[in-house]
Every structure is written in structure tokens, then in C-alpha cells.
C-alpha positions as a Markdown table, in Angstrom:
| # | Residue | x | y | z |
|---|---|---|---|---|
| 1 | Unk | 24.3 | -25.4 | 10.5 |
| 2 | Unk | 26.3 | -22.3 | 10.0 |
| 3 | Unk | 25.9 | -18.6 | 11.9 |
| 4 | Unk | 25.0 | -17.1 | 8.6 |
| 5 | Unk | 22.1 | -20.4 | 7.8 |
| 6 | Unk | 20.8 | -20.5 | 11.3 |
| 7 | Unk | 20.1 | -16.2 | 11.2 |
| 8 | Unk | 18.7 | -16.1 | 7.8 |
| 9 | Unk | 16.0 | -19.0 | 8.8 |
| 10 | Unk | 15.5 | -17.8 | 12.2 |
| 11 | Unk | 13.2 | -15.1 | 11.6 |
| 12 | Unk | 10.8 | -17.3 | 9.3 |
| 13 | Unk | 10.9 | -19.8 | 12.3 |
| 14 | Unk | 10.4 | -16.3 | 14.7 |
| 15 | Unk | 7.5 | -15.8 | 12.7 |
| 16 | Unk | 5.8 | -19.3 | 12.4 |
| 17 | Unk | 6.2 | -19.6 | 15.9 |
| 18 | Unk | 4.7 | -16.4 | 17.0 |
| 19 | Unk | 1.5 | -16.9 | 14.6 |
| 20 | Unk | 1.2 | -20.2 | 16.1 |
| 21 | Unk | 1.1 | -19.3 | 19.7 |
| 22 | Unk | -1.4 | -16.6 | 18.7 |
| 23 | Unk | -3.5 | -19.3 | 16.9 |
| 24 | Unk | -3.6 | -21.4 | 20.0 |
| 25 | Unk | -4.9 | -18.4 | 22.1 |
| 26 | Unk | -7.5 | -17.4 | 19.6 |
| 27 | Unk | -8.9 | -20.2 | 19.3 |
| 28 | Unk | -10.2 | -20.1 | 22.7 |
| 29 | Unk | -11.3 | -16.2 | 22.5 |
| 30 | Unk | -12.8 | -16.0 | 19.0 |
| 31 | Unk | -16.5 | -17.1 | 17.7 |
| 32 | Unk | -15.2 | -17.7 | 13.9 |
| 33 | Unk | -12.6 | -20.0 | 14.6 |
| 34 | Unk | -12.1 | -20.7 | 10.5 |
| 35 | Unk | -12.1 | -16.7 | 9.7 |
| 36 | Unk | -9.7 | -16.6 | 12.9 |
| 37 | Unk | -7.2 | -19.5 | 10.9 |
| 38 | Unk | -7.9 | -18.1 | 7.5 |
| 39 | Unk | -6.9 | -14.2 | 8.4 |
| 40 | Unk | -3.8 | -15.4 | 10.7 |
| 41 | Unk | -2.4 | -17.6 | 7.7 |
| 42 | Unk | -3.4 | -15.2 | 5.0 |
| 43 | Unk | -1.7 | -12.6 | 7.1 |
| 44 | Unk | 1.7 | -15.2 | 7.8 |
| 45 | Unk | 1.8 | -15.9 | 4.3 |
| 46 | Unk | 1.8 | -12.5 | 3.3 |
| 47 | Unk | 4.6 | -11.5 | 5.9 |
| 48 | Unk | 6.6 | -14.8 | 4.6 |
| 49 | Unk | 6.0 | -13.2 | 0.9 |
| 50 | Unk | 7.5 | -10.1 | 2.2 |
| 51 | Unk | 10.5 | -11.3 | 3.9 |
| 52 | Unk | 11.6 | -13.1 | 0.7 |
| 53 | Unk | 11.1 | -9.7 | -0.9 |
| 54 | Unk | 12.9 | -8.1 | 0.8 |
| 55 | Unk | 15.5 | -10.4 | 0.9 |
| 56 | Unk | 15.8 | -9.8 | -3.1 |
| 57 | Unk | 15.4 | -5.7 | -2.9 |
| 58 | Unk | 18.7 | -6.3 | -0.9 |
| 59 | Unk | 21.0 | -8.5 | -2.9 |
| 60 | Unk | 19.7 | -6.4 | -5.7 |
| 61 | Unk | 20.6 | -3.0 | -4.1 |
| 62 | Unk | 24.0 | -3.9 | -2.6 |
| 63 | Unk | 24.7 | -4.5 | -6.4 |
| 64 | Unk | 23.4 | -0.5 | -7.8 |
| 65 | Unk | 25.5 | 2.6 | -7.0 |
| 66 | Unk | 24.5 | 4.2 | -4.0 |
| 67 | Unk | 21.6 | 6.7 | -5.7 |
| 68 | Unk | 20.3 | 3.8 | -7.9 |
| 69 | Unk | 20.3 | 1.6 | -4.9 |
| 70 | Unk | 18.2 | 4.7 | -2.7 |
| 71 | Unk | 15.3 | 4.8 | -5.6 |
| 72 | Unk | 14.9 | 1.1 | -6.0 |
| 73 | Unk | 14.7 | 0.6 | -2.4 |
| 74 | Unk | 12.8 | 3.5 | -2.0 |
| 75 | Unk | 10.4 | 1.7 | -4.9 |
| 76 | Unk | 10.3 | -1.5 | -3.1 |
| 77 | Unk | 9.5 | -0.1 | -0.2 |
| 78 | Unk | 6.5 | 1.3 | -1.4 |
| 79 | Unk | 5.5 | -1.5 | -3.2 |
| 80 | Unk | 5.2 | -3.5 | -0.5 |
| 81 | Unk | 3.3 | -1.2 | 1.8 |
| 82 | Unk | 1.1 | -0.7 | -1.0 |
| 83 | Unk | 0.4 | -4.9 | -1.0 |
| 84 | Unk | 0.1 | -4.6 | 2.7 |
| 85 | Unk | -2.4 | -2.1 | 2.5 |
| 86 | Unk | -4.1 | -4.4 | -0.6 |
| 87 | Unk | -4.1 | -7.2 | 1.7 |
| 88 | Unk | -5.9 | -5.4 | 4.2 |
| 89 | Unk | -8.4 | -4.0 | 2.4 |
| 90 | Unk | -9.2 | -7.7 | 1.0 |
| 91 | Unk | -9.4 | -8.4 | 4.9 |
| 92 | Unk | -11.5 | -5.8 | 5.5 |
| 93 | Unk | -14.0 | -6.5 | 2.7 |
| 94 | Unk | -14.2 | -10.5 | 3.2 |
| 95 | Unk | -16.3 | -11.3 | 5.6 |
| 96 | Unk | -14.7 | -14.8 | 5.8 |
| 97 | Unk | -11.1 | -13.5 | 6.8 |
| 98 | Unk | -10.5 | -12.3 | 10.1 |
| 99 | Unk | -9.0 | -8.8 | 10.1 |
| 100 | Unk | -7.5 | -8.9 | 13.6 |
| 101 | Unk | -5.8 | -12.5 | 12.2 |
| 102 | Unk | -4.4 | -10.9 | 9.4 |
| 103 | Unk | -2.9 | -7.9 | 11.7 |
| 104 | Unk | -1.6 | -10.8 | 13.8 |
| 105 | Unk | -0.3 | -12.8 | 11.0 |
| 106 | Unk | 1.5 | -9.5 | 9.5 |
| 107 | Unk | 2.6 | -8.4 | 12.9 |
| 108 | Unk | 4.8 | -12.0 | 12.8 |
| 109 | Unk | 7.3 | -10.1 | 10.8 |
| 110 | Unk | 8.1 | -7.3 | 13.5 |
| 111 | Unk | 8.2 | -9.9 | 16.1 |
| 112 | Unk | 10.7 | -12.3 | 14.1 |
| 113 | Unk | 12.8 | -9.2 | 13.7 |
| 114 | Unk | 12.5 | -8.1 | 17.4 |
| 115 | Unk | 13.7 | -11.8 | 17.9 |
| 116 | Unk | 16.4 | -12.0 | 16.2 |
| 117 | Unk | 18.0 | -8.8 | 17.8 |
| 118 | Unk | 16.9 | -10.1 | 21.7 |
| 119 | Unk | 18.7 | -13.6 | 20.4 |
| 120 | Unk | 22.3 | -11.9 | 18.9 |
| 121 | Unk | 21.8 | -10.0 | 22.5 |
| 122 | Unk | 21.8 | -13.1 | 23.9 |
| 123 | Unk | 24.7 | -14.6 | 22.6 |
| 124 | Unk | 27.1 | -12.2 | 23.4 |
């Protein structure tokens, strides 16, 4: 596997792997072990979702002259905070969804990118 096909999977690995671990410790702290598993996947799926996103919002802004590119990422940006916030709110108001998974799960995204960064650290 090449540098460029190993970096651009490691932070959906990053992720899987953090929400994992997390699973494994919550299930021995929480009471609502299926809320707990639905609210950390719902959250991880949603974080998955938004890497691919933003994936896209980048090839498509490296292609737009440098003001068109600032407003469309500036609109994609904003779109997906908006989802995150729907996706919390849905969290909130479902009583079968764990909120605190769904932070976790969503939080998977910072850690894949803090991993990634400790990991290129690490190489050189």
C-alpha cells in the first residue's frame, strides 16, 4: 500500500479504533448498554459521513478560483455543523440513543485527526 492510500484510510481506521475502545469501556460503566451501542455508532457513522464530506468539499474547492473556493467551503462548513447540531438534537430527544455515545462517536473524528499528525510525527 502506497503513502498517499495508507494516510487517506488511516484516519477512518483512527476513528473505528477509538470508538471501539470506548465501546469496550462503556460497556462496563453504563446501565443502557444498547442506547450506549446505538449513540456511539450513530455518532461514528455520522463522523464517517463527514469525513467523506469533506473529502468532496476539497477536491471540489481545489478546482474554484480562490473566492469561489472561500464561499463554498465556507457553505460546507456550515452545513455540516448544522447536521452535527441535527444529530444532536435527535440524540438529545431519543430516549433510546445515548447522548454521551454520540459525543464519543463524533469526537472519533478529532482523535483520527490528532492521530494522524502524532503518526507523520513519528515517522520522521
Amino acid at each position: 500500500m502506497n503513502k498517499v492510500a495508507f494516510e487517506k484510510k488511516f484516519i477512518p481506521m483512527a476513528m473505528i479504533t477509538f470508538s471501539v475502545l470506548v465501546y469496550i469501556i462503556g460497556i462496563f460503566i453504563v446501565s443502557n448498554k444498547m442506547s450506549w451501542t446505538l449513540g456511539l455508532a450513530f455518532g461514528l457513522i455520522f463522523s464517517l459521513l463527514k469525513l467523506k464530506l469533506m473529502e468532496k468539499t476539497i477536491g471540489k474547492a481545489i478546482l474554484l478560483s480562490p473566492a469561489k473556493a472561500k464561499n463554498y467551503m465556507n457553505m460546507q462548513y456550515m452545513l455540516r455543523y448544522g447536521l452535527t447540531a441535527i444529530v444532536l438534537i435527535i440524540a438529545a430527544l431519543e430516549s433510546s440513543i445515548s447522548l454521551l455515545g454520540v459525543f464519543f462517536g463524533l469526537l472519533s473524528m478529532k482523535i483520527g485527526a490528532y492521530a494522524t499528525i502524532w503518526m507523520k510525527k513519528r515517522q520522521k
